[in-house]
N, CA, C and O atoms as a Tinker XYZ file with bonds, in Angstrom:
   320  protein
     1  N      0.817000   -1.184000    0.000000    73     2
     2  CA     0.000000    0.000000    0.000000    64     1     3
     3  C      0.870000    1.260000    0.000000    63     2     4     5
     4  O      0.795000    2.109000   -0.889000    81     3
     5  N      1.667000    1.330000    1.007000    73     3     6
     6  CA     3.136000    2.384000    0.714000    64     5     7
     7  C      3.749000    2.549000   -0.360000    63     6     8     9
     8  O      4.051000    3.678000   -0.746000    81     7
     9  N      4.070000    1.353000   -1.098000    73     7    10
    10  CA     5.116000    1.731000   -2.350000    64     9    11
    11  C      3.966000    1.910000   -3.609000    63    10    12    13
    12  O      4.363000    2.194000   -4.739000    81    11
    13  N      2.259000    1.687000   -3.272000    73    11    14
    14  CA     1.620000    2.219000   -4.217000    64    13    15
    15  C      1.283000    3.579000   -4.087000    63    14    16    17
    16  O      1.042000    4.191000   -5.128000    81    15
    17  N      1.227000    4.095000   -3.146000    73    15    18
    18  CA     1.330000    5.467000   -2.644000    64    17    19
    19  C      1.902000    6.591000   -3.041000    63    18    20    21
    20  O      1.580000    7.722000   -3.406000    81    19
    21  N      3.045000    5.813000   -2.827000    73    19    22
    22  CA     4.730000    6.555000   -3.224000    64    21    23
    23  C      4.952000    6.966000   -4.567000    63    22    24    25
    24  O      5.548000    7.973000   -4.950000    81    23
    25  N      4.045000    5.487000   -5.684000    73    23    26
    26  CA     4.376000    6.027000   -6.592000    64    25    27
    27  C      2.831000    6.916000   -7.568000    63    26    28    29
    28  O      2.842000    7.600000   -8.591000    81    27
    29  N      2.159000    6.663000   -7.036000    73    27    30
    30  CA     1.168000    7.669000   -7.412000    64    29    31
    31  C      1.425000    9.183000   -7.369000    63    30    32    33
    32  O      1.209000    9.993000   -8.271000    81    31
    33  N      2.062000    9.465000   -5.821000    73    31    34
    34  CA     2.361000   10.846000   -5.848000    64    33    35
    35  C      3.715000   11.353000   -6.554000    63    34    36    37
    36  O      3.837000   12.505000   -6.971000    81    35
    37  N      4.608000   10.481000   -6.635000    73    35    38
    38  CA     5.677000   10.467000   -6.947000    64    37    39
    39  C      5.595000   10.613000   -8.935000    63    38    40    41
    40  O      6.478000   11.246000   -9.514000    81    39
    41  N      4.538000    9.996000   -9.661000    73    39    42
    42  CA     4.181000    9.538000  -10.851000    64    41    43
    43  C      5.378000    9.186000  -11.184000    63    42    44    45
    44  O      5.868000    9.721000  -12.179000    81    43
    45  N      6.199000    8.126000  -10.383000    73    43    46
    46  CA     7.639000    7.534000  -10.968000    64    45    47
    47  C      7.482000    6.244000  -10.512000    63    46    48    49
    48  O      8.191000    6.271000   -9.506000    81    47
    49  N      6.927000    4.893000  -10.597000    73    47    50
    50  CA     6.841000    3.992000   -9.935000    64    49    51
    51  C      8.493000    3.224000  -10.671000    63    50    52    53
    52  O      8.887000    2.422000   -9.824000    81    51
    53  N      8.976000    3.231000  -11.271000    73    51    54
    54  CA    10.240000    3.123000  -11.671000    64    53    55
    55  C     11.499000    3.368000  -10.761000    63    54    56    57
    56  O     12.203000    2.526000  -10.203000    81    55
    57  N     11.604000    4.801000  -10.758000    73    55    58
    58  CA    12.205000    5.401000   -9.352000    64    57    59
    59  C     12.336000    5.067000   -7.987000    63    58    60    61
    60  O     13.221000    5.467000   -7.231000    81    59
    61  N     11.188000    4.135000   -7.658000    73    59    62
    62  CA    10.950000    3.759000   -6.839000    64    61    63
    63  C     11.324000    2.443000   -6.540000    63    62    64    65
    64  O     11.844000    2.001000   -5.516000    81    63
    65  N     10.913000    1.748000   -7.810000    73    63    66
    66  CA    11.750000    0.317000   -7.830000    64    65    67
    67  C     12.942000   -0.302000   -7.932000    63    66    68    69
    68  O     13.411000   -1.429000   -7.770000    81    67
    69  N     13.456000    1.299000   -8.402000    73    67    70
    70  CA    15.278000    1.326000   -8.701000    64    69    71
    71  C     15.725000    1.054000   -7.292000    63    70    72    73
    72  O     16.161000   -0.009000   -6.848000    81    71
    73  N     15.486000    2.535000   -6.475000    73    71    74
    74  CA    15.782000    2.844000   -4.912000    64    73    75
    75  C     15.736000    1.244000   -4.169000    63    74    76    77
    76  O     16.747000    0.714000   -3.709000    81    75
    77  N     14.454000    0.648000   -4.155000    73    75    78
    78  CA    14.444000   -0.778000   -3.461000    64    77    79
    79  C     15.421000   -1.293000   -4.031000    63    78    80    81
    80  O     16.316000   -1.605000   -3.245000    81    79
    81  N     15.637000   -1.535000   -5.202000    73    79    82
    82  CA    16.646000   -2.438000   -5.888000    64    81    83
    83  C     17.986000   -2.141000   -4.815000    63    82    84    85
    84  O     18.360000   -2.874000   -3.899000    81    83
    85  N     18.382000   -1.244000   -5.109000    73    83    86
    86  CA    19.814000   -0.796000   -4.541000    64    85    87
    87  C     19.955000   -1.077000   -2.880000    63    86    88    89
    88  O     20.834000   -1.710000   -2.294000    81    87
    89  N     18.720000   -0.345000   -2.308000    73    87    90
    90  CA    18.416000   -0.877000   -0.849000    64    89    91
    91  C     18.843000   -2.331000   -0.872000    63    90    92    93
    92  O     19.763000   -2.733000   -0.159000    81    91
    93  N     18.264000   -3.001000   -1.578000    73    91    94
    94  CA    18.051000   -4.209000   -0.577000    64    93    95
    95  C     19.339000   -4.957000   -1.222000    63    94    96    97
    96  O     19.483000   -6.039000   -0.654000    81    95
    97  N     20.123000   -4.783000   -2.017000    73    95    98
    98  CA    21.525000   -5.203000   -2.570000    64    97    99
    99  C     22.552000   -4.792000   -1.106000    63    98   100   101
   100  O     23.779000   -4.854000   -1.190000    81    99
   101  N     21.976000   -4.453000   -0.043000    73    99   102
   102  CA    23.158000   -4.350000    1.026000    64   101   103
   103  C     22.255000   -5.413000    2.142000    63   102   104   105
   104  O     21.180000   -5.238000    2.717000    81   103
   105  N     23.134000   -6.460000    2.142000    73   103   106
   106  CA    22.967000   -7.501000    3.167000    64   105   107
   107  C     23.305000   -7.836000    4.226000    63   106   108   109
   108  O     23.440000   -8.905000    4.821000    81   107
   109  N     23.496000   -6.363000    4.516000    73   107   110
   110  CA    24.145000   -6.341000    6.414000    64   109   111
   111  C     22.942000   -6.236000    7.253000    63   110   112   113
   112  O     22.082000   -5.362000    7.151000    81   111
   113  N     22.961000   -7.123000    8.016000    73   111   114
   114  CA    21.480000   -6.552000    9.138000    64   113   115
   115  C     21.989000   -5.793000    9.871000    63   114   116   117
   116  O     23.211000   -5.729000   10.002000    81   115
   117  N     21.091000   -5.001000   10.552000    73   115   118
   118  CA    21.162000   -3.418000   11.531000    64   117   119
   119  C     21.569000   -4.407000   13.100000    63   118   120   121
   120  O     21.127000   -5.455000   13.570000    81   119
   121  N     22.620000   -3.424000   13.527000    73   119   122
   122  CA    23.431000   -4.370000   14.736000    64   121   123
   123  C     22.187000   -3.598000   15.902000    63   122   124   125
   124  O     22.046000   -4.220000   16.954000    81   123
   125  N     21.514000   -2.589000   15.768000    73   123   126
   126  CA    20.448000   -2.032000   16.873000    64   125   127
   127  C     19.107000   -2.381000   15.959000    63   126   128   129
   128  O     18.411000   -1.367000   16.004000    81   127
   129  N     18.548000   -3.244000   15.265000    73   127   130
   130  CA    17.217000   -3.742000   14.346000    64   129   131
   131  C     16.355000   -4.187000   16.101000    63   130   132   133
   132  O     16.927000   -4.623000   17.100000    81   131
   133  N     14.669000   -3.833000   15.905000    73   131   134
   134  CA    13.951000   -3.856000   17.124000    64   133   135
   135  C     12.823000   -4.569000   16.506000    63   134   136   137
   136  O     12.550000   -4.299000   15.337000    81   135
   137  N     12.246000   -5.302000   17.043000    73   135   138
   138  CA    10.676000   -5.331000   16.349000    64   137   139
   139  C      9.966000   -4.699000   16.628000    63   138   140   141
   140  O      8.877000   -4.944000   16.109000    81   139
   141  N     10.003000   -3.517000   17.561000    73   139   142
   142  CA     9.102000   -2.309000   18.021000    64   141   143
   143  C      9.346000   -1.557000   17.092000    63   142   144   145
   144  O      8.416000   -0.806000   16.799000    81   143
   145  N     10.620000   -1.430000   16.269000    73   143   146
   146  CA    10.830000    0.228000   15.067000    64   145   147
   147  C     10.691000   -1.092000   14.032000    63   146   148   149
   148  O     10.309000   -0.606000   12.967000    81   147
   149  N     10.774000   -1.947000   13.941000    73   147   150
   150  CA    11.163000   -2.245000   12.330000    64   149   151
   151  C      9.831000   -2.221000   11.521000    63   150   152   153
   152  O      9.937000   -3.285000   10.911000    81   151
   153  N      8.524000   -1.623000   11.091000    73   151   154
   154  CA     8.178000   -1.177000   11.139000    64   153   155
   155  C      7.761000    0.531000    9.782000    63   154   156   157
   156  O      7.028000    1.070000    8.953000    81   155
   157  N      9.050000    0.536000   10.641000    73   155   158
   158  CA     9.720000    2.225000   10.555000    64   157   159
   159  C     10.768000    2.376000    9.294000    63   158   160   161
   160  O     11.053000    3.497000    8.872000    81   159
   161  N     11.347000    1.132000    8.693000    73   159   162
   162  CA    12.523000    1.113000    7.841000    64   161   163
   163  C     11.816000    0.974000    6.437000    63   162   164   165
   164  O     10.656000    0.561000    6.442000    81   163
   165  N     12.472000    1.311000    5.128000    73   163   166
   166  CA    11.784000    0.895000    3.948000    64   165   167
   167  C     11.924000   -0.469000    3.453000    63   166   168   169
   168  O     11.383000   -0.842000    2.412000    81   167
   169  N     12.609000   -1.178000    4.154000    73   167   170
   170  CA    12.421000   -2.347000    4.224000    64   169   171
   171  C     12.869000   -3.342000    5.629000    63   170   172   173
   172  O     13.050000   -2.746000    6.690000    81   171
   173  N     13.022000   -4.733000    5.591000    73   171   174
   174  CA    12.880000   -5.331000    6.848000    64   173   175
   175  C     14.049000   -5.072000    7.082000    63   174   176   177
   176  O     14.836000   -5.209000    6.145000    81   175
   177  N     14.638000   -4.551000    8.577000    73   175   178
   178  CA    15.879000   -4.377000    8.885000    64   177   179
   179  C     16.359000   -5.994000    9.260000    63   178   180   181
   180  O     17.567000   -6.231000    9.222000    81   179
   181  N     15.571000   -6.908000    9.559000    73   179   182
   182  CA    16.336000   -7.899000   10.270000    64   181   183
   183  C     16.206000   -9.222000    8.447000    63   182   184   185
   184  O     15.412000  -10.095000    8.096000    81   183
   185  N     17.480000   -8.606000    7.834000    73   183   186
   186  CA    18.223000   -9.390000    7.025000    64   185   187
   187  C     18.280000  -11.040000    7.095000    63   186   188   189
   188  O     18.518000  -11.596000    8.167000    81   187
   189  N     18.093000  -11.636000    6.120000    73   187   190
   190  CA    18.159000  -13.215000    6.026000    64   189   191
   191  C     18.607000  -13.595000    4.798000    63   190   192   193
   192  O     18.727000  -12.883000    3.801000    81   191
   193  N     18.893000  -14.964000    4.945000    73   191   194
   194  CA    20.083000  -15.125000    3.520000    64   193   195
   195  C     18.718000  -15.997000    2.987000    63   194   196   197
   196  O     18.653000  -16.257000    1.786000    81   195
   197  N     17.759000  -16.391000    3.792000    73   195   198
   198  CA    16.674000  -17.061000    2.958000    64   197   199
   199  C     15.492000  -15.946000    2.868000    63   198   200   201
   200  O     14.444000  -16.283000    2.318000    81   199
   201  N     15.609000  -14.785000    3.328000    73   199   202
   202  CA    14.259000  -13.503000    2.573000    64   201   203
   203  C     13.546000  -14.539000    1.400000    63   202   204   205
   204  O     12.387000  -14.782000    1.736000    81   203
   205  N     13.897000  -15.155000    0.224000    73   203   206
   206  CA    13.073000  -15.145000   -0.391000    64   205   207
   207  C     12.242000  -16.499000   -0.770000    63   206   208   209
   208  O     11.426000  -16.497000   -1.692000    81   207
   209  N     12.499000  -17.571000   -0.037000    73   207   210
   210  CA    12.122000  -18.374000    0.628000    64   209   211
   211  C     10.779000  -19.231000    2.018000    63   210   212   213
   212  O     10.314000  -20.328000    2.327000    81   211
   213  N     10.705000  -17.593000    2.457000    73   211   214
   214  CA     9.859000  -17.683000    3.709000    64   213   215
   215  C      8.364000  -18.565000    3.525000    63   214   216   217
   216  O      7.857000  -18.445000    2.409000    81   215
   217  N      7.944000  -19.056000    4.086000    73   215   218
   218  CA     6.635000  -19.908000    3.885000    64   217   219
   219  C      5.622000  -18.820000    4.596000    63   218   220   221
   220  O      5.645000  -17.940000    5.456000    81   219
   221  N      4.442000  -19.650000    3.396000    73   219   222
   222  CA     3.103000  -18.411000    3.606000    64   221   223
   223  C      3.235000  -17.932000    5.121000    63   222   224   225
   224  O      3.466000  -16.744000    5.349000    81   223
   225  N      3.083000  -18.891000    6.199000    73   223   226
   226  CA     2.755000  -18.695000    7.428000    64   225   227
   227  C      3.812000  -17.407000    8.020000    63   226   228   229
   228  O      3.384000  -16.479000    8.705000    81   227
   229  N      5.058000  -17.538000    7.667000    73   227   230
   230  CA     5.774000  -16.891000    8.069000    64   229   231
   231  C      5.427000  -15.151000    7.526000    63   230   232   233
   232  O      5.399000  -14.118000    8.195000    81   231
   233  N      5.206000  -15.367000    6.132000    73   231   234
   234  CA     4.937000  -13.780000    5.895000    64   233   235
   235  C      3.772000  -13.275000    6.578000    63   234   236   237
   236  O      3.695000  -12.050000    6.479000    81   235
   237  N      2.862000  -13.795000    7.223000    73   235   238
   238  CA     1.444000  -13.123000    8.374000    64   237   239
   239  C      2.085000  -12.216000    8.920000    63   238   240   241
   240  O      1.865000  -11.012000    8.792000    81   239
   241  N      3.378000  -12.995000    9.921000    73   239   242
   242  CA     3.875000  -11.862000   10.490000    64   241   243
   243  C      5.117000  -11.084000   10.310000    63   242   244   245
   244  O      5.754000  -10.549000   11.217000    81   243
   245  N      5.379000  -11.076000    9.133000    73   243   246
   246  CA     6.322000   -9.796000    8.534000    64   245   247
   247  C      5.813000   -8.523000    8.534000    63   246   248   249
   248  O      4.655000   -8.341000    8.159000    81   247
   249  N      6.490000   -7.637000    8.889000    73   247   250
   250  CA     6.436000   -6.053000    8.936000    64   249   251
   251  C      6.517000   -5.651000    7.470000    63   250   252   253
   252  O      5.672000   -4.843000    7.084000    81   251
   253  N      7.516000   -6.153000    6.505000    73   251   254
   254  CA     7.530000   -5.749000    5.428000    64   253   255
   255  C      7.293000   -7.346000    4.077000    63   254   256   257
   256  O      7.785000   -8.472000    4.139000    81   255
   257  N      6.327000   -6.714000    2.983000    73   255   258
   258  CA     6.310000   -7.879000    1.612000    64   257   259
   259  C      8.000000   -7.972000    1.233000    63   258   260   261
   260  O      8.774000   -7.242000    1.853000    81   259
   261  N      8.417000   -8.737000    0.376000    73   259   262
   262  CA     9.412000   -9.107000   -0.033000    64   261   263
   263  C      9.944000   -8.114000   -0.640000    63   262   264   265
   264  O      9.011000   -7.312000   -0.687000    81   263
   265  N     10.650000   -7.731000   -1.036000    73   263   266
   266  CA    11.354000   -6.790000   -1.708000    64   265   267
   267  C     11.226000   -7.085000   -2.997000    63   266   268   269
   268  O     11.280000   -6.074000   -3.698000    81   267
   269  N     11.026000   -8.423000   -3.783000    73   267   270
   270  CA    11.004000   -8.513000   -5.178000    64   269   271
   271  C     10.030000   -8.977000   -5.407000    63   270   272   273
   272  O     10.102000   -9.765000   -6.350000    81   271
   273  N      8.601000   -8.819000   -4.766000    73   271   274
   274  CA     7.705000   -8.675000   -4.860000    64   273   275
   275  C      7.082000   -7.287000   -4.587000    63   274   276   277
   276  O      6.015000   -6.998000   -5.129000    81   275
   277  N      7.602000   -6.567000   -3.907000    73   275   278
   278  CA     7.368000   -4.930000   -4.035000    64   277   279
   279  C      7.911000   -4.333000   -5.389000    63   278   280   281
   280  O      7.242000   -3.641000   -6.156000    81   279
   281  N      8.826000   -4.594000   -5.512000    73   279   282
   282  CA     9.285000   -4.285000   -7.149000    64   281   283
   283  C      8.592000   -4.715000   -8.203000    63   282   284   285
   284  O      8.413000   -3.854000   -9.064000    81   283
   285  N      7.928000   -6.282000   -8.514000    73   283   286
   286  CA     7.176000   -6.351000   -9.566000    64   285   287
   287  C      5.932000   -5.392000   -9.195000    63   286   288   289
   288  O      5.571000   -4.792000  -10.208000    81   287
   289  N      5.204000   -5.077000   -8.118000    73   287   290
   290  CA     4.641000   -4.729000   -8.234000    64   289   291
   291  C      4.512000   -3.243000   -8.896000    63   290   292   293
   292  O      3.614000   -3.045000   -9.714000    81   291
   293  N      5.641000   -1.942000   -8.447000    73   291   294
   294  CA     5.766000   -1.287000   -8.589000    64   293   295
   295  C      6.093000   -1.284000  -10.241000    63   294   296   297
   296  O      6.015000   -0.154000  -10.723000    81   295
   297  N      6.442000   -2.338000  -11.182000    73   295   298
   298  CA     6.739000   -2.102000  -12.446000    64   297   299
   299  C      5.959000   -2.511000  -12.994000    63   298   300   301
   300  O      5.927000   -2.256000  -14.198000    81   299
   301  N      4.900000   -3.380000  -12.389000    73   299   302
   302  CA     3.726000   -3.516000  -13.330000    64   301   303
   303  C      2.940000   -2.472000  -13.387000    63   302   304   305
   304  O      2.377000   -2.251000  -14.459000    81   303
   305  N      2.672000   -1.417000  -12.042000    73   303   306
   306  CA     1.779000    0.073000  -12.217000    64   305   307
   307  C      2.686000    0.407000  -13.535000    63   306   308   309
   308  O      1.978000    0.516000  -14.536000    81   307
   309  N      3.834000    0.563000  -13.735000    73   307   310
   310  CA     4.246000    1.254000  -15.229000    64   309   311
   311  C      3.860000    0.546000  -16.959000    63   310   312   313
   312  O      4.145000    0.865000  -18.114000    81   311
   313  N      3.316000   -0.211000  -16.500000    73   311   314
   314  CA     3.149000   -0.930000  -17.857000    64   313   315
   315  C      1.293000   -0.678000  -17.977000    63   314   316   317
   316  O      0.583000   -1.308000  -18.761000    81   315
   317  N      0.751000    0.467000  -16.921000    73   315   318
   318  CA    -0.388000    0.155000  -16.278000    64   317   319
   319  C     -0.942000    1.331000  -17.078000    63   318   320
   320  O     -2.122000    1.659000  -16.957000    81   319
């Protein structure tokens, strides 16, 4: 709902999918990451080498969708 947001007002949903791209190409997790702020980050601060892997059950309680599933989404609004 955020990154459809973003790019409505933004009218760059591209721009937007770049930025994630690059974000999430750094695979260091945050040495202070909380589950009270995470939340708060543009994407999940608490890093995993299996992110894209997770089983349905597990994404219920994620703070943030996948990252390369926020991106198709954001590039299909451009083809939209």
């Amino acid at each position: 709902m955020a990154d459809a947001s973003g790019a409505l007002l933004t009218r760059y949903p591209e721009g937007l999918a770049s930025a994630l791209e690059k974000i999430s190409k750094d695979h260091e997790p945050l040495e202070v990451a909380n589950k009270a702020t995470a939340h708060l980050y543009i994407e999940s601060p608490f890093k995993d080498k299996n992110e894209g892997s997770r089983g349905w059950m597990a994404g219920l309680f994620e703070t943030h969708p996948l990252v390369q599933e926020r991106i198709k989404k954001l590039r299909a609004m451009i083809s939209k």
